[in-house]
N, C-alpha and C positions, 0 to 999 in steps of 0.2 A: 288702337293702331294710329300711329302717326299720319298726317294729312300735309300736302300741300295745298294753300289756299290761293285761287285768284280770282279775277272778278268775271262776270259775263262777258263786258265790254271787251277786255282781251282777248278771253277765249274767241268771242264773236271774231273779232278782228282776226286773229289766229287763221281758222276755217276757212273765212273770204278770201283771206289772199292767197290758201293752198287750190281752191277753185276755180278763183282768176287766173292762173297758172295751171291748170288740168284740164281734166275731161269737163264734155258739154252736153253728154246723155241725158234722156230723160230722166229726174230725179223722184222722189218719192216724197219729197220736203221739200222747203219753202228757205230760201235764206236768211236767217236771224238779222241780219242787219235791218228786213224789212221790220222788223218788229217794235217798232216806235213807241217809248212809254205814253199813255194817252195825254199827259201835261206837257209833252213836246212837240206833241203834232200840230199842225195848222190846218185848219179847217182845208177839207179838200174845194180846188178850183171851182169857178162857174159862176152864173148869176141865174142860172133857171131852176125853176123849185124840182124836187128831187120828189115825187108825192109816195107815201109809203103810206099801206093800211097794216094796222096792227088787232091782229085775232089773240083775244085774250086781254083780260084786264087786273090780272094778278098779280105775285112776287117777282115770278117769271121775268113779266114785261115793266115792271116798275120798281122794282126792287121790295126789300124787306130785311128784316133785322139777323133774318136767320142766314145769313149770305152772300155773296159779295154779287150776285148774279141780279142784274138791271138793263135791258137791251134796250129801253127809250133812252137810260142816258148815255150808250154809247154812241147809237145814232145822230144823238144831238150834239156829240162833240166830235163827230167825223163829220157831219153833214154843214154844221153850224146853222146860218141864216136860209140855206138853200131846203131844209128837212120841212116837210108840209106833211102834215099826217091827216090823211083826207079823213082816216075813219079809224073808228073802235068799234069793234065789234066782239059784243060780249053778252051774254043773256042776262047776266046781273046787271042791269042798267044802273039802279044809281049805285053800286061799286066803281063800273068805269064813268060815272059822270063825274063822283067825289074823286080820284085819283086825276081825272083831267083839270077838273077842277084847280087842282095844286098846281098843274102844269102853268096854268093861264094866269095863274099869280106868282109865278117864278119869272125868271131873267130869260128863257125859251118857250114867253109867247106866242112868239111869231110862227113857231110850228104848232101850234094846236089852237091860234085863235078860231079858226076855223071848222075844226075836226069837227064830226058827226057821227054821235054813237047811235048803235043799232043790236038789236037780238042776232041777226044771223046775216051770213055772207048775203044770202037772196036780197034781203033787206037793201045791201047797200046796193048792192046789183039794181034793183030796181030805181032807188033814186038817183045811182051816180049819174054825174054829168059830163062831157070828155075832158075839161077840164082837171075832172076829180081821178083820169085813170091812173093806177099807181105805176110804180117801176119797181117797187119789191114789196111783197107779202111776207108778214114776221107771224109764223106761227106758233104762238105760243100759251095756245090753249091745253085742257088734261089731253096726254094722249091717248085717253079712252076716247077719242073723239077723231082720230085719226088712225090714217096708215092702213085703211083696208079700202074694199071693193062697197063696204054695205053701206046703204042708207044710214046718214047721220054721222058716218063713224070715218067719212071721207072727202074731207078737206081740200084735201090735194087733187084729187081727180075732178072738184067743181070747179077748184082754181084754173085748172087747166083746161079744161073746160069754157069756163067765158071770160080768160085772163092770157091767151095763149101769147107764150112769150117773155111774161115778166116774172121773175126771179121769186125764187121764195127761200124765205130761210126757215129752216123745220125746227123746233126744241127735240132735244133728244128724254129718254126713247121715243121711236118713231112710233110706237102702240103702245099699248098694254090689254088689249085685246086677248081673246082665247088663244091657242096656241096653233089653231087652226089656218086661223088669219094671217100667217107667218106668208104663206105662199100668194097671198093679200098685197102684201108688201113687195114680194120682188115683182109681181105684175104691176104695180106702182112706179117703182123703180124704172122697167120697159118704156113707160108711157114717158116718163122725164125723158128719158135718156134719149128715146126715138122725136121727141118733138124739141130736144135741143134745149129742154129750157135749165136758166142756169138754178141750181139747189143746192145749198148749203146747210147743212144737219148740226144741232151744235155741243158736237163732241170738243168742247175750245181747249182743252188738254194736250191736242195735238198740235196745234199754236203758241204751248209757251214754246220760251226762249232757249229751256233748258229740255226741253224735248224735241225741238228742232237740230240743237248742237249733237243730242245723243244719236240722230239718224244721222247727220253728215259724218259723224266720225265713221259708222259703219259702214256710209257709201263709200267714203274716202280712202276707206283703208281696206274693200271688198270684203267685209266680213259678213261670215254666214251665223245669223245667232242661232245658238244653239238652245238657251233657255230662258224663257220670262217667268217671274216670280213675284207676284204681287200681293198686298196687302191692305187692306184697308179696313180702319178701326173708326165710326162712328160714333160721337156725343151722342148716345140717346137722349139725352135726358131733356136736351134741346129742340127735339124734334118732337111737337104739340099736333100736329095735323093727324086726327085719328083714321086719315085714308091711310095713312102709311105703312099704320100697321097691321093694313086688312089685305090680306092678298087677294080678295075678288077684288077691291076697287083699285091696287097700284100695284097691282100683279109680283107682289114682295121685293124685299131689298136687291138683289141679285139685278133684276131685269131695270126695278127703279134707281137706285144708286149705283150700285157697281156696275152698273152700265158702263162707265166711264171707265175705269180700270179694265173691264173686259176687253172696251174699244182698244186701249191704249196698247194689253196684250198683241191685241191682233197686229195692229202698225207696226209691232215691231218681231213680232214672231210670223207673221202671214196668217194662210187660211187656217181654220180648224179644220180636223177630221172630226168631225160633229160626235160620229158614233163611236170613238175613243172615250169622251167626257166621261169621267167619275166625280159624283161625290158624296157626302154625307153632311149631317147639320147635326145642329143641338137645339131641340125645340124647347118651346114654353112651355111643355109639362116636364122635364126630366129636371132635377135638383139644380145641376149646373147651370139652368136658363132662365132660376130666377134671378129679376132685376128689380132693385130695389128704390129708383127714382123714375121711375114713366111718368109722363105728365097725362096721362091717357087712362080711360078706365077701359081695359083692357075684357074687362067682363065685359061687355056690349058689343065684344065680337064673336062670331062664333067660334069653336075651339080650332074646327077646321080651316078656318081663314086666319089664324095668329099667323104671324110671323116667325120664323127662327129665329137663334139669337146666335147663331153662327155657321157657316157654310163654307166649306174647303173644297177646294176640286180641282181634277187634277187632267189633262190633256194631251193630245199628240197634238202637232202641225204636220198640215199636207208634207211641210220640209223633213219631217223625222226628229225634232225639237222638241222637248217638251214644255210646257206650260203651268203653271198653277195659281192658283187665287186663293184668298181665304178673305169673307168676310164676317167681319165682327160688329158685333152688336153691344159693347160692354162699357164704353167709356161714357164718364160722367158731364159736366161742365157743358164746355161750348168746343173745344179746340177737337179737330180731326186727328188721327195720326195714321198717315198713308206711304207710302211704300213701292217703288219698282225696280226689281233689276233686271236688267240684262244682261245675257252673259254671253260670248263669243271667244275665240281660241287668244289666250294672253290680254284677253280687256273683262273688266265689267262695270258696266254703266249701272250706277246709281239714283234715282230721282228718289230726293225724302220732302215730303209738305207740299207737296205740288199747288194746292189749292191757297197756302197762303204766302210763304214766302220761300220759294221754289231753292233746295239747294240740288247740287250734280255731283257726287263721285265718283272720279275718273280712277279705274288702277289699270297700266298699260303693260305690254311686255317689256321686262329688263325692269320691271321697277316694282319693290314689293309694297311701297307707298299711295296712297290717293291722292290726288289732286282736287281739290275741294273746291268748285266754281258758285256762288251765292248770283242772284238774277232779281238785286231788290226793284220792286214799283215792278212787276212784270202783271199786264194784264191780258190773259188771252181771249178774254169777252170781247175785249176791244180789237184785238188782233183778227180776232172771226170775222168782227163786224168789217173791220173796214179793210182788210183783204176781198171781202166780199163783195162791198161798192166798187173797190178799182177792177173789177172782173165786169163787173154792170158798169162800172163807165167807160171798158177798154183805153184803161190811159199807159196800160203796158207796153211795149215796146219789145221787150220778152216775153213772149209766150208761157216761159219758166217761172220768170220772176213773180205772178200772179197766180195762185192755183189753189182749188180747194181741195182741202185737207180732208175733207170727210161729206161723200155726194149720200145718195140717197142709198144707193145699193150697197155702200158700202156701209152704212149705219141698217139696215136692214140684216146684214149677215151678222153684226153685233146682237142686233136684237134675237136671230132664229140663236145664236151663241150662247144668250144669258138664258133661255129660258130650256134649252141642252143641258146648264147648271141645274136649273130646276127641278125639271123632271127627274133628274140623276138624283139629286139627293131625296128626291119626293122617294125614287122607287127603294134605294138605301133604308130609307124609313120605315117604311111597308115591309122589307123584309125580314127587317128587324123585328119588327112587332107583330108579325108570321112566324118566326122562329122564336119569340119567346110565347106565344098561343100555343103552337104544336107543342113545346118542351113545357107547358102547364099541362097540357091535357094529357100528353102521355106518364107527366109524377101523378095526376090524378087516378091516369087508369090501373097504373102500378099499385099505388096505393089501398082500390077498391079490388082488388086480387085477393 
């Protein structure tokens, strides 16, 4: 199909000025213009240190080869000289002492000449000094380690606890906890929400440029979508971490990965009807789920914790819309290949590569062509991070103009969402392999006739 192509910078510009000139309702989005490529920005205002502790001393929070995903250096290119990282707090001690380490012989010493690592929150608790109180909490430790009510496994409720007041940002998902624990989570949620404090979850998906444009055309033009349909196709071959492929420790691909596409569904189709969810998989014992490059020896899980190697499912929204996902487990190399449409009366919105270099498919009414928008250098790590700061620093002016894209409650109903995928294909499986037991047992009883 033939395409028209233009750039984001239009498009963006396009939106703004249909908005500057419209309605001034509350929005459900963020305006792309704020979206600044992170080599354009200048350091935000001030001369007072900015004190930030960072829980977690991993990929997550320092980056790593497998991803573009690094939240100390986004902070240190929104914060600049003002970013003081009073603490690291990580149980592997010399892991976060060699990664600060690197810091303090880099060009952003001045934020970690300082820093003081520690085994657990209590730790710092007990030596910090007023000096040392932070202004925002980056949690970005396993979220076996968070997002409930229990001992050990809640972060959040201790933050709030002897922290009341200052801002956190959560890595998504918010658990991986039992399924139990779901209802863990939205009393979590209660507790932010009633004591004010500001929380940012990081679904940064919802932040690009080209996911921002896809909401304003639907606000703009009152459309009710009517279906999301997503995809997402993972490099195994790339992914060495053997929790990953163990469903007791990362509660499987769906809830750990597709997180993010599930989120993304939601944003743009609303609530689920939970007890709608269908779906089915292709597990690692059935023919088509063998995979021939894992860097993992896969024998040292148990059969019942493997992984799938594909899961499709399918959903109502509260609106009467339907929904579907499908993830894959099959691709080789390094490169993703991801997927979203939307679909509403005479449009549908396109997002392909979202994670690396974001393109947008526009087809509108009266036109059987696409419009092709590319969003090169779009970074929405950065875009989280530092929408997130100008909320903590109140330098808005507009109430509108600053707002987060993904709170605590609302990453919590992604989470009870993915693991709705779960079970749906868990009980698919199960019934499956009940109906081929019964239909063994009854050729066998035939047979002894």
């Amino acid at each position: 199909m033939q395409s028209r192509r233009t750039s984001a910078t239009a498009a963006v510009r396009r939106m703004s000025e249909r908005r500057s000139s419209g309605r001034s309702s509350r929005r459900q989005s963020i305006d792309p213009t704020r979206l600044v490529p992170m080599d354009k920005v200048t350091h935000i205002g001030g001369s007072d240190d900015f004190n930030v502790v960072f829980i977690g001393a991993g990929n997550i929070m320092f980056g790593s080869d497998e991803g573009p995903w690094n939240h100390s250096f986004r902070f240190e290119h929104k914060l600049g000289r003002r970013l003081k990282v009073v603490a690291l707090i990580d149980p592997a001690i010399e892991r976060a002492t060699a990664v600060l380490q690197k810091k303090c012989d880099s060009f952003v010493v001045s934020a970690y000449q300082d820093t003081r690592v520690y085994k657990t929150l209590e730790d710092f608790i007990k030596n910090m000094t007023p000096r040392e109180r932070p202004r925002a909490i980056v949690i970005g430790s396993p979220p076996m380690f968070r997002g409930s009510l229990h001992v050990g496994r809640d972060i959040e409720v201790q933050i709030l606890k002897h922290f009341p007041g200052v801002a956190m940002f959560i890595e998504k998902p918010i658990a991986t906890g039992p399924y139990e624990y779901i209802k863990d989570g939205f009393q979590v949620a209660r507790m932010i929400t009633e004591t004010k404090t500001i929380c940012s979850v990081g679904y940064m998906l919802r932040y690009l440029k080209a996911v921002q444009l896809m909401k304003q055309i639907i606000e703009e033009n009152n459309l009710t979508v009517m279906s999301t349909i997503a995809r997402y196709a993972c490099a195994y071959e790339s992914i060495a971490k053997p929790d990953w492929w163990d469903k007791s420790k990362s509660a499987g691909p769906i809830i750990e990965q597709g997180t993010h596409f599930c989120d993304l569904s939601r944003y743009f189709g609303g609530e689920v009807d939970i007890s709608s969810v269908q779906a089915h998989s292709l597990e690692w014992d059935e023919n088509a789920g063998q995979l021939s490059q894992m860097r993992i020896d896969e024998s040292k899980i148990a059969p019942e914790n493997r992984i799938p190697r594909v899961t499709a499912a399918t959903w109502k929204y509260d609106s009467g819309a339907v929904g579907s996902f499908t993830h894959v487990v099959a691709l080789q190399g390094t490169n993703y290949s991801c997927e979203l449409e939307v679909y509403a009366d005479g449009y549908l919105l396109k997002l392909v590569n979202p994670y690396v270099q974001p393109v947008l498919h526009i087809r509108r009414p009266g036109d059987d062509f696409e419009q092709t928008t590319t969003f090169p250098d779009d970074d929405p790590f950065f875009s989280e991070v530092s929408n997130l700061i100008d909320i903590i620093e109140d330098i808005e002016e507009d109430p509108e103009a600053a707002q987060i894209l993904s709170n605590y409650e609302d990453a919590v109903k992604t989470y009870e969402f993915t693991w709705a995928i779960r079970l749906a294909s868990e009980r698919s499986r199960a019934a499956k392999l009940k109906a081929s037991q019964d239909a063994g047992k009854a050729q066998k009883a035939q047979q002894t006739e």
